[in-house]
N, C-alpha and C positions, 0 to 999 in steps of 0.2 A: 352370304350364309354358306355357299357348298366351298368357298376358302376355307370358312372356321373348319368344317367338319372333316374338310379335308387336312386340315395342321392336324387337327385333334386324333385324328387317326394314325396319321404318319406319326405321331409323337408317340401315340401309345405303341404302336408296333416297333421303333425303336427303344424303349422302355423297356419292352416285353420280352424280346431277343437279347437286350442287354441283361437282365437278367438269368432267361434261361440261357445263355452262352456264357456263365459264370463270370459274369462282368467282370464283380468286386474282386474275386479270387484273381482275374486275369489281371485286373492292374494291379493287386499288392505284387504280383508276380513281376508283373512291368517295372514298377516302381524300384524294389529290389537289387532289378537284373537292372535297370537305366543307371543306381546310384554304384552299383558294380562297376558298370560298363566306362561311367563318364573320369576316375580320375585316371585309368590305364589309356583311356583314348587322349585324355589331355597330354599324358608321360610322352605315348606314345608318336603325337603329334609335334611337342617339344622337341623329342629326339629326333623327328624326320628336318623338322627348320631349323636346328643345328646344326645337322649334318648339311645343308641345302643353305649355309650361311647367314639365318638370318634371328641372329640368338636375341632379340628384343620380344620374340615373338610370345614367352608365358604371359607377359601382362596384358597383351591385345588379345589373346585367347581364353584368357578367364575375363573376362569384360566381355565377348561376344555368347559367352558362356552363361554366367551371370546376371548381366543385367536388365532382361527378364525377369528374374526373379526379385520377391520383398526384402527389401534392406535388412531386416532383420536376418532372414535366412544366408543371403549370401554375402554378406559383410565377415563374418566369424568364419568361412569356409573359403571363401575366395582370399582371405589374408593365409589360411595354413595352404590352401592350394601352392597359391604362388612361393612360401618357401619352398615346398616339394619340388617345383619345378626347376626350380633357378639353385636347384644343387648337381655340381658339375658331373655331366656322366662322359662315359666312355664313347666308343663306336658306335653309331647307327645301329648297325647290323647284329647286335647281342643278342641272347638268348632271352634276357629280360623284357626287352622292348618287342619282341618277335610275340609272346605271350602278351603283353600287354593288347599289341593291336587283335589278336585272338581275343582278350577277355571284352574288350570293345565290339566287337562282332558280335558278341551275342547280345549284345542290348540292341543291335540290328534283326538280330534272330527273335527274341521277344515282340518287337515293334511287328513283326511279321505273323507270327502266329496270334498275336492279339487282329490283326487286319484281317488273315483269313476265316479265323473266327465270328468275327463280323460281318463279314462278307458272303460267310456262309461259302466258302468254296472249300475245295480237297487240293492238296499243293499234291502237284504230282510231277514236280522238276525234282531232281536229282539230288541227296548231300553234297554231294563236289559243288553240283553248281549255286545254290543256294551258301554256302560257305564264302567260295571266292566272290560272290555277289557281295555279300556284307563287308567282306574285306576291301572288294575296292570299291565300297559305300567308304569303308573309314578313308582309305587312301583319298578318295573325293574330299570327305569332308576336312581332311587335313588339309589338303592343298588349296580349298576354300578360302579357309582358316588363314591362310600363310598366305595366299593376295590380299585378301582382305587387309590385314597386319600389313603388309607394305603400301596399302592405299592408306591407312591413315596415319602411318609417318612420311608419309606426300603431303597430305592432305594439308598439315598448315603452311609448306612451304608451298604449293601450287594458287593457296587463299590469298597470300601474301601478296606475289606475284599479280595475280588479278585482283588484287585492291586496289596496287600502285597505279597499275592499267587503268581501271575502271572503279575509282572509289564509289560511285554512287550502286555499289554490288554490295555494299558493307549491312546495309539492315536486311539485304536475305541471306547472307551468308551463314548465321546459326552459330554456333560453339562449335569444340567439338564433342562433347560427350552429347551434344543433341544429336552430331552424326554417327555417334556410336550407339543409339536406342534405333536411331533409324536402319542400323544397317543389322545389326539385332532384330531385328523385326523383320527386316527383307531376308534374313537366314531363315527364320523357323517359318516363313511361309513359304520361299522356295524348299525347304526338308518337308514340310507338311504334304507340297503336292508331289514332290519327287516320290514318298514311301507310300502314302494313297493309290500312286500310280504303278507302281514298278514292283514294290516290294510282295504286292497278295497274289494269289494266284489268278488269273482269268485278266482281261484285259478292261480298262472304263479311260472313260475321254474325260476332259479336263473338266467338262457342264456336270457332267456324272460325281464327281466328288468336290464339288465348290459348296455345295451348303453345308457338307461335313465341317470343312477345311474352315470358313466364315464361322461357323459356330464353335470350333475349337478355341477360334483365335482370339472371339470375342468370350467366350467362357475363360479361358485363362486370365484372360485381363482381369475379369469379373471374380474368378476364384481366386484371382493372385492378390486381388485387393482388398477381399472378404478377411482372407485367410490372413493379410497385413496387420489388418484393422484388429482381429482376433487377439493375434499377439501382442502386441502392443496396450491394450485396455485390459483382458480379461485371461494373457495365458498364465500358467504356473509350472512352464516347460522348468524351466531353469531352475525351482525349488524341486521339482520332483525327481528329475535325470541329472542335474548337479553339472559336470563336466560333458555329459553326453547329452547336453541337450540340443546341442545345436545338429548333432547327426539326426536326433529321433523328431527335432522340426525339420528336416531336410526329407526323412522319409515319408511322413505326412503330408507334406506337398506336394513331392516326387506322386505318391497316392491319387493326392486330387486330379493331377495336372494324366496323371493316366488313365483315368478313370474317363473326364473331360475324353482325351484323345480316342479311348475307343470308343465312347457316346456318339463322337462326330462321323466313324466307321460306320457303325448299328443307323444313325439317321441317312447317312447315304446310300445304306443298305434298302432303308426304309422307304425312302422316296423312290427308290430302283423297283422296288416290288408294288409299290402305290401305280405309276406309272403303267407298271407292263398290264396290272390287272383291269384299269381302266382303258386301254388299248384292247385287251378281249373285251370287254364288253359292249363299248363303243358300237364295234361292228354287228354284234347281239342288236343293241338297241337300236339301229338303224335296219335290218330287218324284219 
């Protein structure tokens, strides 16, 4: 019984904070600043594994990208992505791509002020340093991006190799696009606790934001299928937005999926302040 009333409370007080800290407003703003952010980060990513020799690397990055998301969404977006990508550019080092990873940085800068927000802290680090933080979040996340991209053009020759070796390896060895969900999934939970952790202000250990982070990941799933299921049976994107429909479904989910993300901030907020006040009291009640 004091479990229920204990959820029931931590649930309503992150509820309650998500709304007074202007949730909704803060993810259409997320949402916005993320669909901004995400095809300069891609350009800009492209351009760095170019330059860094390894130009296969747009189609393995809209797939680590993507596929997360409901087929409906990302089918029609990651097909115009990848022309975008795979048209030939100049140097590294332009003015174009220099902006690009700058407009990428602020969908790091959003993901932050939506965290401090929830978190209920005051950022009191510096613009410089907060800048070049996001910046070399993108440079991280490209170079992620770009191992990754060369493990799974390994990946079937290394399968290969240790089949010959050891063929009774063959019924665990998986596809690969079952290892590309998998390794999609190991991104946004090491990005989930990397920005829970580093990116708000004030410091929290790893126990401190795992039921955020558990509930993000299972909410996504949950809203990514809901909102599949939606489309598919009962939407009228496509009759109403004509040509733009697939941006104004991209932003709608981009919506959910930030909305979700700060929920799981506001609830590790929530169990943070559940916590410390039952810690006063405690010693009250033992007096």
């Amino acid at each position: 019984m004091r479990r229920i009333v204990a959820v029931r409370r931590v649930l309503a007080d992150a509820l309650g904070h998500f709304d007074a800290d202007d949730g909704w407003s803060m993810a259409s703003h997320l949402a916005i600043t993320a669909l901004m952010a995400l095809f300069p980060f891609l350009i800009f990513a492209t351009a760095l594994a170019s330059f860094l020799g390894a130009k296969a690397f747009a189609d393995t990055a809209v797939h680590l990208v993507f596929d997360t998301w409901p087929d409906q969404i990302a089918q029609p977006i990651a097909r115009e992505v990848v022309n975008v990508l795979t048209i030939p550019r100049g140097d590294f080092l332009t003015l174009s791509v220099v902006i690009a990873a700058v407009f990428a940085s602020n969908g790091i800068e959003a993901l932050r002020t939506s965290l401090n927000r929830a978190y209920r802290v005051a950022e009191d680090r510096s613009f410089v340093y907060r800048r070049l933080q996001s910046l070399a979040f993108v440079f991280i996340a490209t170079l992620s991006f770009l191992a990754i991209s060369v493990l799974l053009v390994l990946a079937p020759l290394v399968v290969h190799i240790a089949l010959r070796a050891m063929p009774w390896l063959e019924p665990y060895m998986g596809t690969i696009t079952l290892w590309r969900y998998i390794i999609a999934s190991a991104v946004i939970l090491s990005a989930l606790v990397i920005v829970h952790m580093w990116l708000p202000a004030g410091r929290r250990r790893l126990i401190d934001i795992a039921p955020g982070i558990v509930f993000t990941i299972a909410a996504w799933v949950a809203g990514s299928s809901m909102f599949a299921a939606y489309l598919e049976r009962f939407s009228s994107y496509t009759a109403t937005y004509a040509g733009l429909a697939s941006i104004m479904i991209a932003v709608v989910f981009l919506y959910i999926v930030s909305a979700i993300f700060i929920l799981g901030g506001e609830l590790n907020a929530a169990i943070g302040r559940y916590v410390e006040a039952r810690a006063r009291v405690a010693p009250a009640a033992d007096g």
